[in-house]
C-alpha atoms as a printed R data frame, in Angstrom:
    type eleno elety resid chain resno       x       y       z
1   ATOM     1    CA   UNK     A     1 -22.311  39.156  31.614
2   ATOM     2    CA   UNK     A     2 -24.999  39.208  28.417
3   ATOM     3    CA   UNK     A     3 -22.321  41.127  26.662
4   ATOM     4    CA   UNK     A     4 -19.267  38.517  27.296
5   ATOM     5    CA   UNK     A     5 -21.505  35.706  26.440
6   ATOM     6    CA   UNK     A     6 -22.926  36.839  23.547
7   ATOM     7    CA   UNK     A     7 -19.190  38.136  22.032
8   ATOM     8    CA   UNK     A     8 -18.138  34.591  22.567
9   ATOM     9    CA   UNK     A     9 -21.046  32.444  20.901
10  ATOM    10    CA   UNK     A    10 -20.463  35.672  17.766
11  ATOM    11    CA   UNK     A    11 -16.826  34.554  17.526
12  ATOM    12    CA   UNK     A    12 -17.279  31.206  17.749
13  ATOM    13    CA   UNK     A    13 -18.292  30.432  14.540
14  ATOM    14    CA   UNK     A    14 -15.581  32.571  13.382
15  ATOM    15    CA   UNK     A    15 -12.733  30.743  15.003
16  ATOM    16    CA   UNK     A    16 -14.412  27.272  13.395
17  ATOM    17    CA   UNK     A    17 -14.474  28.625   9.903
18  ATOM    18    CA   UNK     A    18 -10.890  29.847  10.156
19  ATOM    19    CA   UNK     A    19  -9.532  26.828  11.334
20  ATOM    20    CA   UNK     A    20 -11.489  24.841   9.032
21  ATOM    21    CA   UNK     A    21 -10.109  26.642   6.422
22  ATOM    22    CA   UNK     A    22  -6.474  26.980   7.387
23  ATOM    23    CA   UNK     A    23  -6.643  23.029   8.228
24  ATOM    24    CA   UNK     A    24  -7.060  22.297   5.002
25  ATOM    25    CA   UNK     A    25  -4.409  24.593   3.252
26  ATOM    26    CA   UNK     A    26  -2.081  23.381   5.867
27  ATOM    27    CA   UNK     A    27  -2.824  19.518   4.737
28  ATOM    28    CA   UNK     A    28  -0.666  17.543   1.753
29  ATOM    29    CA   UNK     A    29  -1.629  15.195  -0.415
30  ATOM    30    CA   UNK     A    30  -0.918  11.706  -0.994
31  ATOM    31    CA   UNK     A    31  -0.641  10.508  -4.562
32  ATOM    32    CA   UNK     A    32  -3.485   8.497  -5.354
33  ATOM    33    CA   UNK     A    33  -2.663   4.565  -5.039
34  ATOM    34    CA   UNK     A    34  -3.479   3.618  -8.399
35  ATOM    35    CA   UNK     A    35  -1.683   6.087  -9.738
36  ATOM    36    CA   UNK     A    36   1.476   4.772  -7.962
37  ATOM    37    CA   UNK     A    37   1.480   1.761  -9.781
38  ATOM    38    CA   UNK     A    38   0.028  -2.132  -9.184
39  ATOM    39    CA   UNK     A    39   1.516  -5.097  -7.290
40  ATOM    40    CA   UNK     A    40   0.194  -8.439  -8.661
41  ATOM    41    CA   UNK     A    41   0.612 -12.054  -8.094
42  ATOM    42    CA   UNK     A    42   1.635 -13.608 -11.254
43  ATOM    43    CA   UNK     A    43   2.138 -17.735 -10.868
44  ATOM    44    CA   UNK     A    44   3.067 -20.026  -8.286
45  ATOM    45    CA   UNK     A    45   5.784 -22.713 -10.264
46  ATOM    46    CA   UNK     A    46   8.591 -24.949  -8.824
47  ATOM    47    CA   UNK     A    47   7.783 -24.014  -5.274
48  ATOM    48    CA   UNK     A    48   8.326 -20.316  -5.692
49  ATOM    49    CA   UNK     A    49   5.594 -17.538  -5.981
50  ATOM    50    CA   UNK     A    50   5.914 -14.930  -8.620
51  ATOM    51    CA   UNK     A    51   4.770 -11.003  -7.986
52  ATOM    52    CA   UNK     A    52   4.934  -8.254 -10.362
53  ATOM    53    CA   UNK     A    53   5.279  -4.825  -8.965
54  ATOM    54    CA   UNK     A    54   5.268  -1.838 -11.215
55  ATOM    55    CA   UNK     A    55   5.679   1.496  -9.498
56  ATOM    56    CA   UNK     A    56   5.343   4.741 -10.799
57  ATOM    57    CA   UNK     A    57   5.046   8.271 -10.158
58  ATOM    58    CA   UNK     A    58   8.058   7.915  -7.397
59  ATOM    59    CA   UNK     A    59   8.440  11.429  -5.486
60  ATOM    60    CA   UNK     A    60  12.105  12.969  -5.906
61  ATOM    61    CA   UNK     A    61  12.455  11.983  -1.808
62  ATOM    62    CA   UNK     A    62  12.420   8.555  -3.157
63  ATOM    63    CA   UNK     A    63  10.460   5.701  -0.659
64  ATOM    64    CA   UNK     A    64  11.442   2.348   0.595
65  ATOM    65    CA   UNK     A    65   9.594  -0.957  -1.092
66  ATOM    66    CA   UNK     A    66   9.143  -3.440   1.695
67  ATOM    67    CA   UNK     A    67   7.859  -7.156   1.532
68  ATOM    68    CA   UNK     A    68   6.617  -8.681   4.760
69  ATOM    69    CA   UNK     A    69   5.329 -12.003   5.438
70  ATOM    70    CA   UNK     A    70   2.644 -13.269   8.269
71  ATOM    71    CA   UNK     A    71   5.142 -13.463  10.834
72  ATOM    72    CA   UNK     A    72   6.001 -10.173  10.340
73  ATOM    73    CA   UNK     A    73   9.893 -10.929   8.863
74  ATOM    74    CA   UNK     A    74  11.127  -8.564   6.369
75  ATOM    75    CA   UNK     A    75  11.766 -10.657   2.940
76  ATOM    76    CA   UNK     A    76  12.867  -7.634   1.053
77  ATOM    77    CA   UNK     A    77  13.797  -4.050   0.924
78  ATOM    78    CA   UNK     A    78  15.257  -1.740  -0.980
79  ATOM    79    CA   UNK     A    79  15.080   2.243  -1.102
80  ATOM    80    CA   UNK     A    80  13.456   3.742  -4.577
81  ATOM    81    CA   UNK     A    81  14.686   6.591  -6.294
82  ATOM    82    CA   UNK     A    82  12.655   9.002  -8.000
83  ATOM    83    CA   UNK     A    83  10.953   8.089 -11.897
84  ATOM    84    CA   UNK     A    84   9.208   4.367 -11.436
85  ATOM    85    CA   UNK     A    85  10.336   0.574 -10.516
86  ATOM    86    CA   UNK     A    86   9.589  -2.580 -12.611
87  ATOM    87    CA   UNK     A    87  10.572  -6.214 -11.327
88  ATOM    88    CA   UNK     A    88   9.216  -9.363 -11.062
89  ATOM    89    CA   UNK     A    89  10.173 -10.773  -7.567
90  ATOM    90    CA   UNK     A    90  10.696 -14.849  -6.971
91  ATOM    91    CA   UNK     A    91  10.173 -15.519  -3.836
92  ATOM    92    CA   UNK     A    92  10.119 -19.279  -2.011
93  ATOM    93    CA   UNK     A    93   6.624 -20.564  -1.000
94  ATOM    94    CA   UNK     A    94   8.605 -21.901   2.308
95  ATOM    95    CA   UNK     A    95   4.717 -21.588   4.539
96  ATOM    96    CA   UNK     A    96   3.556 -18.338   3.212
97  ATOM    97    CA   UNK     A    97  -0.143 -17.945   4.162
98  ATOM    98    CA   UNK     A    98   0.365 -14.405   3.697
99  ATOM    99    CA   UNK     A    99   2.130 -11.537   2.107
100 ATOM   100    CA   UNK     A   100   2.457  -7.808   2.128
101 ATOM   101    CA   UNK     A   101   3.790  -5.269  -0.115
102 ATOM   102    CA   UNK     A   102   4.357  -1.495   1.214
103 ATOM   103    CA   UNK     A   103   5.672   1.340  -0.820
104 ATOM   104    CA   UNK     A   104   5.930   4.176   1.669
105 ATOM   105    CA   UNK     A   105   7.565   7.696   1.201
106 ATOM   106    CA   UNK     A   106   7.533  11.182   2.530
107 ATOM   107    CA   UNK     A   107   4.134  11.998   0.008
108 ATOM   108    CA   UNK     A   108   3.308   8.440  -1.598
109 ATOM   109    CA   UNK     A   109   1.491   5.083  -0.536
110 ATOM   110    CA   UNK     A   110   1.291   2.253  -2.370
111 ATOM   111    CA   UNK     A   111  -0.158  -1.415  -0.594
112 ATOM   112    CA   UNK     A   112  -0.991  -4.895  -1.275
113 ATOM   113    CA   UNK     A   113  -1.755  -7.718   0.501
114 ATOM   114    CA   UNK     A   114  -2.310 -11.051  -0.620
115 ATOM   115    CA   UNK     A   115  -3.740 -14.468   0.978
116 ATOM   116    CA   UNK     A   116  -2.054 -17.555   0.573
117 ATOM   117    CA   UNK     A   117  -3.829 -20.832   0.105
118 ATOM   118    CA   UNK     A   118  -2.911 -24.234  -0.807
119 ATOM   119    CA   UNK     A   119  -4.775 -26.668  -2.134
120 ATOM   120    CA   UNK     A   120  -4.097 -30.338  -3.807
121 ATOM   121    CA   UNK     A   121  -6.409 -31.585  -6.362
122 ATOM   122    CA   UNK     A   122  -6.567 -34.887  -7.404
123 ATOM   123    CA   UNK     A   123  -7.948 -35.737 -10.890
124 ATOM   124    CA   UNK     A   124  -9.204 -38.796 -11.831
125 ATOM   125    CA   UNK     A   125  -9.541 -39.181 -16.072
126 ATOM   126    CA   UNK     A   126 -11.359 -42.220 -16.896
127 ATOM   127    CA   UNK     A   127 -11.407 -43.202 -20.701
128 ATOM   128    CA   UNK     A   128 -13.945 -46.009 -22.004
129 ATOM   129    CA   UNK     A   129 -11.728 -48.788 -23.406
């Protein structure tokens, strides 16, 4: 019984190690986010919102760019080929309070999310006559 128990506890550590070890050869990895590129909100004008997205480093499996809003309704989407992706999008400020940008492929990640919020200033410019 000694002999059993003691074979196991030796071996245990053993097992561990090797799976700890094969785990992590098994694993991929993601391309860093910043190196994929940036997404960045550029001006609000004439009711619309502007949004630069620059995306680089695009696998040769391609991924899909999608643009969500709060309720959860697809805006845009469109399938990227390999190399990189520059455009400025226009969209309609039509109650955005929130939008999302996901760039997801087989072996690349890119997000951004931005908060929307409105405000009307009033300013008063009083000259001395």
């Amino acid at each position: 019984m000694k002999s059993t128990t003691l074979k196991k506890a030796a071996l245990l550590p053993v097992i561990c190690l090797s799976l700890l070890c094969f785990g992590q050869a098994a694993g991929f990895t993601v391309n860093n986010e910043k190196e994929n590129g940036k997404i960045e909100f550029v001006k609000s004008e004439n009711g619309q919102l502007f949004f630069e997205v620059d995306i680089k480093n695009i696998p040769p499996g391609g991924c899909v760019l999608r643009i969500i809003n709060q309720e959860g309704e697809e805006i845009f989407e469109n399938n990227l080929k390999e190399g990189s992706y520059h455009k400025t999008f226009q969209i309609p400020n039509e109650g955005i309070t929130k939008i999302f940008f996901d760039v997801n492929g087989k072996k690349y990640r890119l997000s951004e999310s931005f908060n929307l919020e409105f405000k009307v200033e009033t300013r008063l410019a009083v000259t001395k006559i």
